[in-house]
SEFIZA-3560 file (N, C-alpha, C; in Angstrom, 3 decimals):
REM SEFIZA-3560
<numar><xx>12.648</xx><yy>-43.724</yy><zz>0.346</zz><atom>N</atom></numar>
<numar><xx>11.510</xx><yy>-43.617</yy><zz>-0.538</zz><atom>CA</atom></numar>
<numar><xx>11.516</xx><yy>-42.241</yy><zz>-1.205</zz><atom>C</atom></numar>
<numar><xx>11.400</xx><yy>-42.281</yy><zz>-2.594</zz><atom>N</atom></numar>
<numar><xx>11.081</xx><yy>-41.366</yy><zz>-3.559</zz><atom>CA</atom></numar>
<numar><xx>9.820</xx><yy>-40.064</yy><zz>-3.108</zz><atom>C</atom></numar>
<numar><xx>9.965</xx><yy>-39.103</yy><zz>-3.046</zz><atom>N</atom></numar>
<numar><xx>9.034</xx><yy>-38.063</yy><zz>-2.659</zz><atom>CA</atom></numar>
<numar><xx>8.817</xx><yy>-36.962</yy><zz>-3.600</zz><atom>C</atom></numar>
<numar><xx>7.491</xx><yy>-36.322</yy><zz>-4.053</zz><atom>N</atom></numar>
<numar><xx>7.932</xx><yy>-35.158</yy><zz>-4.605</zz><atom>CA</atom></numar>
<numar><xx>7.729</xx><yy>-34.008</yy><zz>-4.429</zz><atom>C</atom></numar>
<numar><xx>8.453</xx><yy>-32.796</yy><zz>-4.571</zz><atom>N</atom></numar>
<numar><xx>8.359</xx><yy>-31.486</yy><zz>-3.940</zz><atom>CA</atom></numar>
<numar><xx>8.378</xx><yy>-30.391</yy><zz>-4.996</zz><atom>C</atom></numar>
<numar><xx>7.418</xx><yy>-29.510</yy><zz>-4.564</zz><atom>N</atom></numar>
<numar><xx>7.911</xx><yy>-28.282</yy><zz>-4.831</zz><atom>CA</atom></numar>
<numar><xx>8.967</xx><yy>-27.317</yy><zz>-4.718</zz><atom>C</atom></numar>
<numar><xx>9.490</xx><yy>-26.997</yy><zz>-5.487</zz><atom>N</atom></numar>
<numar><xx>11.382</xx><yy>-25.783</yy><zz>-5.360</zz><atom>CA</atom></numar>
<numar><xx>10.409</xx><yy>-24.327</yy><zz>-5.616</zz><atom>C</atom></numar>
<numar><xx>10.205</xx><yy>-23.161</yy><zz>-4.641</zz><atom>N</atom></numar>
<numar><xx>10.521</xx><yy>-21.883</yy><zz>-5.391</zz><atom>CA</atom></numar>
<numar><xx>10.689</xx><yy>-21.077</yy><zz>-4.856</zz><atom>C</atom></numar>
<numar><xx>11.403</xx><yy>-20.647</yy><zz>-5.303</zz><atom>N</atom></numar>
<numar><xx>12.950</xx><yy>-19.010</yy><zz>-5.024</zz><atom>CA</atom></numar>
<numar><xx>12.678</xx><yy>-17.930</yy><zz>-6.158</zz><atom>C</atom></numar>
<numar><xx>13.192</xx><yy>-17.330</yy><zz>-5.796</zz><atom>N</atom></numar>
<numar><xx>13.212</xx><yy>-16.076</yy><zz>-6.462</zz><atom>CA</atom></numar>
<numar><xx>13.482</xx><yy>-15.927</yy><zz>-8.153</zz><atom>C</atom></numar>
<numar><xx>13.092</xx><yy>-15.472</yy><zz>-8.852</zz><atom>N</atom></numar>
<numar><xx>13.503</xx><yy>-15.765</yy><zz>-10.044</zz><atom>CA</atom></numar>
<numar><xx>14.822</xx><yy>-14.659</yy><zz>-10.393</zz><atom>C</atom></numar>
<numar><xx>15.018</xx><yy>-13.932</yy><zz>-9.835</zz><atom>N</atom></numar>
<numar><xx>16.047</xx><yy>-12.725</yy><zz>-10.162</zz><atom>CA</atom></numar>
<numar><xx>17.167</xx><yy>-14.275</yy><zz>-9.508</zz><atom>C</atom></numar>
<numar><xx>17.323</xx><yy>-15.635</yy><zz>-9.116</zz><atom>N</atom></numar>
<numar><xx>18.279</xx><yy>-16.511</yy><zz>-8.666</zz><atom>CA</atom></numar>
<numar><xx>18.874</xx><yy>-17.671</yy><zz>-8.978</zz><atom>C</atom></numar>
<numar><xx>17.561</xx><yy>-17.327</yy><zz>-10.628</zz><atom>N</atom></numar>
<numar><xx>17.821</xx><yy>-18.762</yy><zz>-11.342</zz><atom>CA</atom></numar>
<numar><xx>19.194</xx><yy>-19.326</yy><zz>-11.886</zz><atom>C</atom></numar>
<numar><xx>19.586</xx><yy>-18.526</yy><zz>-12.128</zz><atom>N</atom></numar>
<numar><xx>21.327</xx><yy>-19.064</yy><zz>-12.276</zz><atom>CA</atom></numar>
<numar><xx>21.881</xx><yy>-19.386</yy><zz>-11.439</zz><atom>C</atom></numar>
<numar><xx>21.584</xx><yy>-18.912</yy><zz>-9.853</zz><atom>N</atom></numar>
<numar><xx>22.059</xx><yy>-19.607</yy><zz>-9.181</zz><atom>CA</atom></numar>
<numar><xx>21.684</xx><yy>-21.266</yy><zz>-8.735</zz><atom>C</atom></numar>
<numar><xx>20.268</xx><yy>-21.155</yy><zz>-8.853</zz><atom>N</atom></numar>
<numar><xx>19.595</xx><yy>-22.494</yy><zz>-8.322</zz><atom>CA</atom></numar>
<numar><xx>19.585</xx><yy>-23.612</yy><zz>-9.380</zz><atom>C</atom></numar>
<numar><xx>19.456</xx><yy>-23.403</yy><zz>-10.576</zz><atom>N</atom></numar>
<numar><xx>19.293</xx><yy>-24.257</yy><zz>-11.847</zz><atom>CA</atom></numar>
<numar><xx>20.010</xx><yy>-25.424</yy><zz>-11.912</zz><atom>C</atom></numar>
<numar><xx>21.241</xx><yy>-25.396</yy><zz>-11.801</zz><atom>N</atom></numar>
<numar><xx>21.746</xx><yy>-26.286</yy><zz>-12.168</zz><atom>CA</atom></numar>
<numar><xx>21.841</xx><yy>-27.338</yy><zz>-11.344</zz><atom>C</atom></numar>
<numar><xx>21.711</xx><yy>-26.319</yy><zz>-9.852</zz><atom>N</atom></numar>
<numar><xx>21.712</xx><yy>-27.173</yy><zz>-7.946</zz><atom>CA</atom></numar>
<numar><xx>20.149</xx><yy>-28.089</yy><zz>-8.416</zz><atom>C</atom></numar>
<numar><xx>19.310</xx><yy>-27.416</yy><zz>-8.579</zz><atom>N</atom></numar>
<numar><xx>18.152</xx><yy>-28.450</yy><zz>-8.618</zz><atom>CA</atom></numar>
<numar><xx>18.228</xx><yy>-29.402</yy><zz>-9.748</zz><atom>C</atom></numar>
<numar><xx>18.776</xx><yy>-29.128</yy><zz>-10.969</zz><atom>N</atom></numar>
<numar><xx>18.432</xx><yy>-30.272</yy><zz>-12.196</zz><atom>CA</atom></numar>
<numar><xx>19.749</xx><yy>-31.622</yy><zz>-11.636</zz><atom>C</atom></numar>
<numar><xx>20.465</xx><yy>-31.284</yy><zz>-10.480</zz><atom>N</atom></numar>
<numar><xx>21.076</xx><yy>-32.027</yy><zz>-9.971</zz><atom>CA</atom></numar>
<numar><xx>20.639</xx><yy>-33.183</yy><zz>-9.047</zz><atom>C</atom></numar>
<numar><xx>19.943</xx><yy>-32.628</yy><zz>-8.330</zz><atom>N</atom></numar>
<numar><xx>18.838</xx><yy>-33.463</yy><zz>-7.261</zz><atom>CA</atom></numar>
<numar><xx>17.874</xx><yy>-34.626</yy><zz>-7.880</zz><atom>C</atom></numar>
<numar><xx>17.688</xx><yy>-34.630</yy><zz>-9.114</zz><atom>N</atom></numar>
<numar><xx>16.623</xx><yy>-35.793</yy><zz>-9.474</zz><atom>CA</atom></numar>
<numar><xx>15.793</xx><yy>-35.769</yy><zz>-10.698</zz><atom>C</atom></numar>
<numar><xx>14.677</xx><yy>-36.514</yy><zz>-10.808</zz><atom>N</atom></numar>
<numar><xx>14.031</xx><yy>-36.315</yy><zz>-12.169</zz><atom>CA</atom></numar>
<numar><xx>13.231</xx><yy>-34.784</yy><zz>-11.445</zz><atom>C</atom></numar>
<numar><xx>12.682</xx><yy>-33.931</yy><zz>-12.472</zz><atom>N</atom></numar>
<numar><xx>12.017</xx><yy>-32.591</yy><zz>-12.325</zz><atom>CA</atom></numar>
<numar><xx>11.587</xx><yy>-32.043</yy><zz>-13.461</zz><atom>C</atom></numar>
<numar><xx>10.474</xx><yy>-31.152</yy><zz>-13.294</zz><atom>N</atom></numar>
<numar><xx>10.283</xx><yy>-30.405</yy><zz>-14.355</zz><atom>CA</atom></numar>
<numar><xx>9.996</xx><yy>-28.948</yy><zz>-13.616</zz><atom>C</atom></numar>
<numar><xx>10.451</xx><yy>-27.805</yy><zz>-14.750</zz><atom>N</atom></numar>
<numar><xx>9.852</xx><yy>-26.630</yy><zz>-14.828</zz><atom>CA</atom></numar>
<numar><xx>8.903</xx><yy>-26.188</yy><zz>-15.146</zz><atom>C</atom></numar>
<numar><xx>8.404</xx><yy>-25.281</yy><zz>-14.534</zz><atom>N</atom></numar>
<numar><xx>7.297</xx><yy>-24.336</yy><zz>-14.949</zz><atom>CA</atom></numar>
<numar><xx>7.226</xx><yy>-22.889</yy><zz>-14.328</zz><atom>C</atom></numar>
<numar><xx>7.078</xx><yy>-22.312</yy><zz>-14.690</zz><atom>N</atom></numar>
<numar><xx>7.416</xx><yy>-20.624</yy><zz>-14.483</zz><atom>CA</atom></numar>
<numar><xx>8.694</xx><yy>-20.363</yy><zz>-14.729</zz><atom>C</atom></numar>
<numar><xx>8.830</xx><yy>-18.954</yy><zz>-13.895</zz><atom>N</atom></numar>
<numar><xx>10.052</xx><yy>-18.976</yy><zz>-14.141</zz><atom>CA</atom></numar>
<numar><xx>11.300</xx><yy>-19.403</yy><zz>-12.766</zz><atom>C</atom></numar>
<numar><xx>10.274</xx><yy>-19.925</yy><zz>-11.797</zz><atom>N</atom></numar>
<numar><xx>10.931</xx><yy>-20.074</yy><zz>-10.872</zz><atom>CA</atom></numar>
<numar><xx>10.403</xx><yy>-21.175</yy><zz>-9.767</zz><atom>C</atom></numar>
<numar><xx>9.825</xx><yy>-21.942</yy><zz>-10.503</zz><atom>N</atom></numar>
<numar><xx>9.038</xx><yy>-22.932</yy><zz>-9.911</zz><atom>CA</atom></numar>
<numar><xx>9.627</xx><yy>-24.409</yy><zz>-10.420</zz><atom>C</atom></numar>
<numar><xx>9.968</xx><yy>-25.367</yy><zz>-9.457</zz><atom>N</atom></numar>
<numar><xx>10.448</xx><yy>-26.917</yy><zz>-9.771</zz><atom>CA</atom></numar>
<numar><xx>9.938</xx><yy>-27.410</yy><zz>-9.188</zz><atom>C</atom></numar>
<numar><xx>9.522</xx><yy>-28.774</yy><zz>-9.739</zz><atom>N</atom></numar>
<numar><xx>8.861</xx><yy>-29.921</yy><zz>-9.041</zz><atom>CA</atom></numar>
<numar><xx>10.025</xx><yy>-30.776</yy><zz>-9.504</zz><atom>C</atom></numar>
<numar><xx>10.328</xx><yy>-31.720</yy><zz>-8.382</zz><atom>N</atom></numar>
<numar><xx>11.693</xx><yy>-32.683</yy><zz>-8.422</zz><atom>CA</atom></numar>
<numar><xx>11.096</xx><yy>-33.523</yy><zz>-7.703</zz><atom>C</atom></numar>
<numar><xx>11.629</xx><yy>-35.021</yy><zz>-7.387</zz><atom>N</atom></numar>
<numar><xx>11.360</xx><yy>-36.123</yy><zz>-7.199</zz><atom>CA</atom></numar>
<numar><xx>13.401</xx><yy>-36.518</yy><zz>-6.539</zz><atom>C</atom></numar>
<numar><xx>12.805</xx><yy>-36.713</yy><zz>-5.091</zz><atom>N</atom></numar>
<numar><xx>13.853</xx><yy>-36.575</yy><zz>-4.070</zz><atom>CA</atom></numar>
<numar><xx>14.008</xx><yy>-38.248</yy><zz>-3.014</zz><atom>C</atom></numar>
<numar><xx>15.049</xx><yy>-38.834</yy><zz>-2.729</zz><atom>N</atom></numar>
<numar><xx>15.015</xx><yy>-39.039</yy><zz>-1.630</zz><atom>CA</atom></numar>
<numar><xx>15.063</xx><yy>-38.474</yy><zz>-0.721</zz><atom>C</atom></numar>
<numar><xx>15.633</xx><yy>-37.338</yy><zz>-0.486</zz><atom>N</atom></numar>
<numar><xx>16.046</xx><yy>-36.316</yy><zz>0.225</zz><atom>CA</atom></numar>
<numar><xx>15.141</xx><yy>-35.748</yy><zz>0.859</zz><atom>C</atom></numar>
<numar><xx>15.266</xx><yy>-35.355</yy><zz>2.352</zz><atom>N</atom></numar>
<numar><xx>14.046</xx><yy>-34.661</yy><zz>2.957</zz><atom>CA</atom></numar>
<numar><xx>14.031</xx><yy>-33.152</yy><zz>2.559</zz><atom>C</atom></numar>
<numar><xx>13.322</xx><yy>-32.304</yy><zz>3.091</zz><atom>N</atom></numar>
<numar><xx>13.122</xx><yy>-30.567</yy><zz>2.461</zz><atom>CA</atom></numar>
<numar><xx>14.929</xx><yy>-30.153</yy><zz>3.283</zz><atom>C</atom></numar>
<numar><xx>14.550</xx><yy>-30.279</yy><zz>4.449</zz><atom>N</atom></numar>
<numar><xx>16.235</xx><yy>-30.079</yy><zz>4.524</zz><atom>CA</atom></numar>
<numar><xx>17.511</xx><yy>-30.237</yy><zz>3.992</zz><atom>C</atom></numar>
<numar><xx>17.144</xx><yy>-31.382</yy><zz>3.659</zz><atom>N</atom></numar>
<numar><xx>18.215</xx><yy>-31.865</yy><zz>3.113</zz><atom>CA</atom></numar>
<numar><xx>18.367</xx><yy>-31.148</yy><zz>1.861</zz><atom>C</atom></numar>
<numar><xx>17.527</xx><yy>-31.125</yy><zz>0.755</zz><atom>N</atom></numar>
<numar><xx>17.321</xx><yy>-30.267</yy><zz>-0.274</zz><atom>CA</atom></numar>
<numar><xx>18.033</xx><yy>-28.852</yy><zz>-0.247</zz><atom>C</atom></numar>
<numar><xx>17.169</xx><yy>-28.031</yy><zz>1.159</zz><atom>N</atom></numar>
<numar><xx>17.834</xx><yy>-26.350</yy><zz>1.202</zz><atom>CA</atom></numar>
<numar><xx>19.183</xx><yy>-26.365</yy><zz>1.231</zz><atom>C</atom></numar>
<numar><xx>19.653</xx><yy>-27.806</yy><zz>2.040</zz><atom>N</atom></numar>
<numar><xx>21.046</xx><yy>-27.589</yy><zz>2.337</zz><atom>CA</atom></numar>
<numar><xx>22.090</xx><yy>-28.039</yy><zz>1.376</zz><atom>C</atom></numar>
<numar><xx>21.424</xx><yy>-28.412</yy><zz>0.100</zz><atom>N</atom></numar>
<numar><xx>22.382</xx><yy>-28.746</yy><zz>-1.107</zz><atom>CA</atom></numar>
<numar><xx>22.355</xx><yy>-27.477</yy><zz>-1.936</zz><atom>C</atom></numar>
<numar><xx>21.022</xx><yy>-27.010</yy><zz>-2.118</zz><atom>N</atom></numar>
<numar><xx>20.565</xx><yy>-25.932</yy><zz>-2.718</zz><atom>CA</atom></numar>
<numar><xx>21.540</xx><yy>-24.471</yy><zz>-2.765</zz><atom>C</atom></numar>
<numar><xx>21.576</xx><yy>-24.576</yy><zz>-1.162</zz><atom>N</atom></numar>
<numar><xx>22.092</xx><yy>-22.980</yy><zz>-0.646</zz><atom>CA</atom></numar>
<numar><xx>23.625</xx><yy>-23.520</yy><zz>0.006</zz><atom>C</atom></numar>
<numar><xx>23.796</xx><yy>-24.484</yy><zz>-0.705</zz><atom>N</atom></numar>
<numar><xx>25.404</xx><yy>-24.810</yy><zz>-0.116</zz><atom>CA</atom></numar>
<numar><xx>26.337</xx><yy>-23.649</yy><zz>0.345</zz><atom>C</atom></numar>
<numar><xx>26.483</xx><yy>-22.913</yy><zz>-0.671</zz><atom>N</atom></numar>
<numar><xx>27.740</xx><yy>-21.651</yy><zz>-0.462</zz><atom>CA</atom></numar>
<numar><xx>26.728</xx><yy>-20.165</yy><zz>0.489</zz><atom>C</atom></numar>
<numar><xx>25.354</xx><yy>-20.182</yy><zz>0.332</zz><atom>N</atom></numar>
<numar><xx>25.181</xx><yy>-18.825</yy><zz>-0.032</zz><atom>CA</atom></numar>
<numar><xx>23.111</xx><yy>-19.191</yy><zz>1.229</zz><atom>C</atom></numar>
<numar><xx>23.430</xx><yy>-19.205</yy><zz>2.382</zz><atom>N</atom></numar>
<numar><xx>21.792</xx><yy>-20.209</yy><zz>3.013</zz><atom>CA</atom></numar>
<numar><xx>20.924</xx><yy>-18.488</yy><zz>2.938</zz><atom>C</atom></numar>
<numar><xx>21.492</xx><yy>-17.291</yy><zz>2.607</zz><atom>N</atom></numar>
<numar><xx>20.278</xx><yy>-16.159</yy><zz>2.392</zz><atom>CA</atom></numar>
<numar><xx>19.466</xx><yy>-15.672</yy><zz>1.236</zz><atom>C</atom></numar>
<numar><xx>19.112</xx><yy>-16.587</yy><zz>0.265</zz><atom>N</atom></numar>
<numar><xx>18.512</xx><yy>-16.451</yy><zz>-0.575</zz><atom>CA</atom></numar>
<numar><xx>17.451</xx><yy>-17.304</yy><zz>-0.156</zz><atom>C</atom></numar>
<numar><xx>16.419</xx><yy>-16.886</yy><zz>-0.691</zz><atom>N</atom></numar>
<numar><xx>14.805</xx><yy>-17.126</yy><zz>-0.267</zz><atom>CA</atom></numar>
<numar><xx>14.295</xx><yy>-18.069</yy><zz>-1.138</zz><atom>C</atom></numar>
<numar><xx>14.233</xx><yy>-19.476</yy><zz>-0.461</zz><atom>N</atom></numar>
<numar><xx>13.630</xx><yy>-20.176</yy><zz>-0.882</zz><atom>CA</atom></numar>
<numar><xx>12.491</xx><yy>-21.305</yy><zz>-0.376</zz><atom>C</atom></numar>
<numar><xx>11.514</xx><yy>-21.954</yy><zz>-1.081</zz><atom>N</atom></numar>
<numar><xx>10.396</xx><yy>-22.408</yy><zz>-0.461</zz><atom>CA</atom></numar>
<numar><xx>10.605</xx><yy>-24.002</yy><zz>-1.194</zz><atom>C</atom></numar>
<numar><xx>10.734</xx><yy>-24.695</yy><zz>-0.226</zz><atom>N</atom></numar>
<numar><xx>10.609</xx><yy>-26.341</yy><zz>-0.721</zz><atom>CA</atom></numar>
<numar><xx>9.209</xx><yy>-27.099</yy><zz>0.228</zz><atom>C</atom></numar>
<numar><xx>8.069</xx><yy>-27.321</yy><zz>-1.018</zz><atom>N</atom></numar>
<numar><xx>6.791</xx><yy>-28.011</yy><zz>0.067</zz><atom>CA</atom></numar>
<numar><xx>6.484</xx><yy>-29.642</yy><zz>-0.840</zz><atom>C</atom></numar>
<numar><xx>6.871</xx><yy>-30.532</yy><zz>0.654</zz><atom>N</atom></numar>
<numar><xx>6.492</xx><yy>-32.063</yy><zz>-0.543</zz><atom>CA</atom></numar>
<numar><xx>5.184</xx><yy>-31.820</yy><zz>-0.489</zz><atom>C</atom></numar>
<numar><xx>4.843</xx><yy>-32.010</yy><zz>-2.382</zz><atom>N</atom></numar>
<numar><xx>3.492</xx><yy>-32.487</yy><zz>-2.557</zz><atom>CA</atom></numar>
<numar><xx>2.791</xx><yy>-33.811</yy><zz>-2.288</zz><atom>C</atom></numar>
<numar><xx>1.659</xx><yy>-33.880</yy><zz>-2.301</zz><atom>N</atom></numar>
<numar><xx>0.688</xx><yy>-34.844</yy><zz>-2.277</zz><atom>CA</atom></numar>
<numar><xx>0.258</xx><yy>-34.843</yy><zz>-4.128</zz><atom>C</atom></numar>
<numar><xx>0.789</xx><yy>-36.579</yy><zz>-4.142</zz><atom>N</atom></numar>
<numar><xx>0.619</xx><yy>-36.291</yy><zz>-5.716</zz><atom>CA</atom></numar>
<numar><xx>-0.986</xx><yy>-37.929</yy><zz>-5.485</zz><atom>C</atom></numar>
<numar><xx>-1.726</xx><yy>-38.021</yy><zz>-4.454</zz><atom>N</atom></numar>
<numar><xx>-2.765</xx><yy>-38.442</yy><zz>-4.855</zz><atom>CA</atom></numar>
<numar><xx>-3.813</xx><yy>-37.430</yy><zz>-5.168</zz><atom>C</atom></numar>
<numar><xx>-3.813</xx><yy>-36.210</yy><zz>-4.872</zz><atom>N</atom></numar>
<numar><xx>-4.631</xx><yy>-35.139</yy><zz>-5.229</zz><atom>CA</atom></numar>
<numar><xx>-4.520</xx><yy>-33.868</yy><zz>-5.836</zz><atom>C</atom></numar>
<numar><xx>-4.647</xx><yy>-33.810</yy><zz>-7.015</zz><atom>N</atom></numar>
<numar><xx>-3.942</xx><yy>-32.588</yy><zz>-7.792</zz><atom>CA</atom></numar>
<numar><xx>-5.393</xx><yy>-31.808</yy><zz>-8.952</zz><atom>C</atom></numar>
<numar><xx>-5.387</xx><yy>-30.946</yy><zz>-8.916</zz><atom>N</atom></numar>
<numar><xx>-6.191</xx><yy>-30.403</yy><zz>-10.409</zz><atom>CA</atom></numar>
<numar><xx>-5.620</xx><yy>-29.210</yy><zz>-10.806</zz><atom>C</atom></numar>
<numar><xx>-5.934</xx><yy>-28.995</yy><zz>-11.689</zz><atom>N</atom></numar>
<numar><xx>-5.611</xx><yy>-27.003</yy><zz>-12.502</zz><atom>CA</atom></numar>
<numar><xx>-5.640</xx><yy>-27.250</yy><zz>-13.759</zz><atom>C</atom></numar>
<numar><xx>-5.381</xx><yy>-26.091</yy><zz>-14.289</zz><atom>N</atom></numar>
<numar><xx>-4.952</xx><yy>-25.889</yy><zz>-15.540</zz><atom>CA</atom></numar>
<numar><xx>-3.451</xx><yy>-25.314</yy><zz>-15.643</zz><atom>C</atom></numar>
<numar><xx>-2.447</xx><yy>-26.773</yy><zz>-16.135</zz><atom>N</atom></numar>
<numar><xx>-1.168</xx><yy>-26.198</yy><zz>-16.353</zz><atom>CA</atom></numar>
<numar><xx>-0.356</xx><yy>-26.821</yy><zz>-17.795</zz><atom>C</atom></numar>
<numar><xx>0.470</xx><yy>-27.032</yy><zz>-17.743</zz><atom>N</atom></numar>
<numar><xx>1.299</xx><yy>-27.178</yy><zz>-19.397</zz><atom>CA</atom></numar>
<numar><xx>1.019</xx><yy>-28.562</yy><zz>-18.987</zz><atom>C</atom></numar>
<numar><xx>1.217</xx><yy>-29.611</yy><zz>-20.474</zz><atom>N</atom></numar>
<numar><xx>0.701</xx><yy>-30.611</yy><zz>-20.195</zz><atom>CA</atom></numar>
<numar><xx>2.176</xx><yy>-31.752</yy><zz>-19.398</zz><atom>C</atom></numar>
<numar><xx>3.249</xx><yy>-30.819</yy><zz>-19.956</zz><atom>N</atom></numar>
<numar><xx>4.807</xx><yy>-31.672</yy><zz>-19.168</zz><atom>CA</atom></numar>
<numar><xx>4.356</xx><yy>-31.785</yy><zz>-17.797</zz><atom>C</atom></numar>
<numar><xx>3.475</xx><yy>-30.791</yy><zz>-17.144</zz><atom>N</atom></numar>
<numar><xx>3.689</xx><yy>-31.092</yy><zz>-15.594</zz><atom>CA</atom></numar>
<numar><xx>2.691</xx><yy>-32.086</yy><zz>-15.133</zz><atom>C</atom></numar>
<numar><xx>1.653</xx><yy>-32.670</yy><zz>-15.821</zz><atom>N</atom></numar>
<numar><xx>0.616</xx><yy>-33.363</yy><zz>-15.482</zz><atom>CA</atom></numar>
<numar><xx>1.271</xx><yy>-34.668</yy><zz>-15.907</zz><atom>C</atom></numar>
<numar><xx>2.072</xx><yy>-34.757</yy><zz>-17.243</zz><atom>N</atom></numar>
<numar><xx>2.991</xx><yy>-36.451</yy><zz>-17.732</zz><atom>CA</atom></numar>
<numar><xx>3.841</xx><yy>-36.504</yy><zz>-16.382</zz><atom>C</atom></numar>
<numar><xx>4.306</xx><yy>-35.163</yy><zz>-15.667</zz><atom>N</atom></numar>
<numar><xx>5.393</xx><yy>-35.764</yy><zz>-14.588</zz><atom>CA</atom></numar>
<numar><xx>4.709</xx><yy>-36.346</yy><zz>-13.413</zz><atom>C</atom></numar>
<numar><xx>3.738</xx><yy>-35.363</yy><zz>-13.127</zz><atom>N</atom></numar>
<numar><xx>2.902</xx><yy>-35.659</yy><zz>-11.653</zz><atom>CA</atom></numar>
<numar><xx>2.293</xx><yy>-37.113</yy><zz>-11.842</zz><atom>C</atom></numar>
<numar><xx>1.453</xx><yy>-37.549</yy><zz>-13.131</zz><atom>N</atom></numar>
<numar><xx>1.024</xx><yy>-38.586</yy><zz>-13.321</zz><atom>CA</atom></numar>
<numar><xx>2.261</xx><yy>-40.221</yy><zz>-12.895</zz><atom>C</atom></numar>
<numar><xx>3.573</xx><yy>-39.580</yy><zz>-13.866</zz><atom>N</atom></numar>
<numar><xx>4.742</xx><yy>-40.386</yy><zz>-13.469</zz><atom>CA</atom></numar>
<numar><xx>4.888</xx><yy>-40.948</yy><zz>-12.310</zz><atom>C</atom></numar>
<numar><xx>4.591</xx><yy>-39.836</yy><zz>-11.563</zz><atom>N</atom></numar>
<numar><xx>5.517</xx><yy>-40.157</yy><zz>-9.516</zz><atom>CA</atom></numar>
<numar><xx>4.118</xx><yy>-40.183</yy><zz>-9.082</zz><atom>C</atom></numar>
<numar><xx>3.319</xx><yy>-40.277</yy><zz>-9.417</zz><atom>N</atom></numar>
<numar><xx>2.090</xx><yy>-40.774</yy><zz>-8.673</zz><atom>CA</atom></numar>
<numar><xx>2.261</xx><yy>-41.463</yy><zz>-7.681</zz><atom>C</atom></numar>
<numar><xx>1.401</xx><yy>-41.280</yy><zz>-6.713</zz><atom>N</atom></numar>
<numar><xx>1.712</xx><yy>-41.992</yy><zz>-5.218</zz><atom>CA</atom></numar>
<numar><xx>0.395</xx><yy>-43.087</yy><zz>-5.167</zz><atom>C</atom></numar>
<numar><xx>0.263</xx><yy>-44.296</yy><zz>-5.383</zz><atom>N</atom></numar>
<numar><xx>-0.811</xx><yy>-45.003</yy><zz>-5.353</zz><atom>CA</atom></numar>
<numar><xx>-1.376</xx><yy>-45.277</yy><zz>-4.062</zz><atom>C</atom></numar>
<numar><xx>-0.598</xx><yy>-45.232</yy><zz>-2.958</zz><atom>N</atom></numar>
<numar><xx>-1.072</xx><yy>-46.118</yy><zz>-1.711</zz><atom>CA</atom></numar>
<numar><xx>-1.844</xx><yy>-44.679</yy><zz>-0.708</zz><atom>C</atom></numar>
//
C-alpha cells in the first residue's frame, strides 16, 4: 500500500538527494529541502535508498497523515496532498 511521507535533509545536500528522491515515486517540492513523495516503501527502506553510498548525512523521513492537514502553502502541495488522500 501506497503511503505518504515527508523527505528533509539538509539543503547544503540537495544534489546529493534530488535525483535519489524524484526516483522513489510521485512527489512534490517545497522549500529548499523539503519532499513529500508517495512510497510503497517503509521510512527505512527510503533512508536506505536515499543514503545508499554515503548513511552520514542528516536526514528526516516522517509518513504523513493525509486525512488531516491545514496551512498556508503553494497551491502544488495541497493538488498533491488532495491526490494521495487517504479516505478510510
Amino acid at each position: 500500500m501506497k503511503k505518504v511521507y515527508l523527505i528533509q535533509y539538509n539543503a547544503s545536500d540537495s544534489i546529493y538527494f534530488e535525483s535519489r528522491v524524484k526516483n522513489l515515486g510521485d512527489w512534490v517540492k517545497y522549500f529548499s529541502d523539503n519532499y513529500i513523495i508517495v512510497s510503497e516503501l517503509d521510512a527505512t527502506q527510503i533512508y536506505d535508498q536515499l543514503t545508499e553510498e554515503d548513511d552520514t548525512k542528516s536526514i528526516l523521513i516522517i509518513q504523513l497523515d493525509t486525512k488531516n492537514y491545514y496551512g498556508r502553502m503553494n497551491t502544488k502541495v495541497w493538488d498533491f496532498l488532495k491526490k494521495h488522500k487517504v479516505l478510510k
